[in-house]
Steps between C-alpha positions, in 0.01 A plus 500: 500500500666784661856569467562426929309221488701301202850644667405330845352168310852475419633449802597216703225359698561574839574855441168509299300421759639711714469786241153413436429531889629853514332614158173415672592684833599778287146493307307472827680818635705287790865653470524448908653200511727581140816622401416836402681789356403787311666549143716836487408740226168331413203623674238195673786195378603280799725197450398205696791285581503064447880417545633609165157523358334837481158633443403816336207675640308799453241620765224701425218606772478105637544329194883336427554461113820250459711616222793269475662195666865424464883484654654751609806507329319412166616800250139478322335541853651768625440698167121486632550689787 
């Protein structure tokens, strides 16, 4: 299982849905309607935003790769970044 996957199946249930619904826009390449901002420092990493929740993402020529799902103010999540 990858790591994002078993940090957001630890979440509370109505933030995991609504985590899983922006991990699949992110996949499909939909950022329109997101929370999107690009990571300082890191080249192609964007944060997407869910309330506290937020997704790592790297873009590469049309294709997102999520790297990591987490709070914000969680001290192993923002070692990640």
């Amino acid at each position: 299982m990858e790591k994002w996957l078993k940090a957001a199946s630890h979440l509370p249930s109505n933030l995991r849905k609504r985590v899983a619904k922006t991990a699949t826009l992110i996949l499909l390449n939909q950022l329109e309607s997101l929370d999107v901002r690009k990571l300082r420092g890191v080249e192609n990493t964007f944060r997407a935003r869910v309330g506290k929740i937020r997704i790592i993402f790297a873009s590469n020529a049309n294709k997102n790769i999520i790297l990591d799902v987490g709070f914000r103010d969680d001290k192993n999540f923002k070692k990640l970044r």
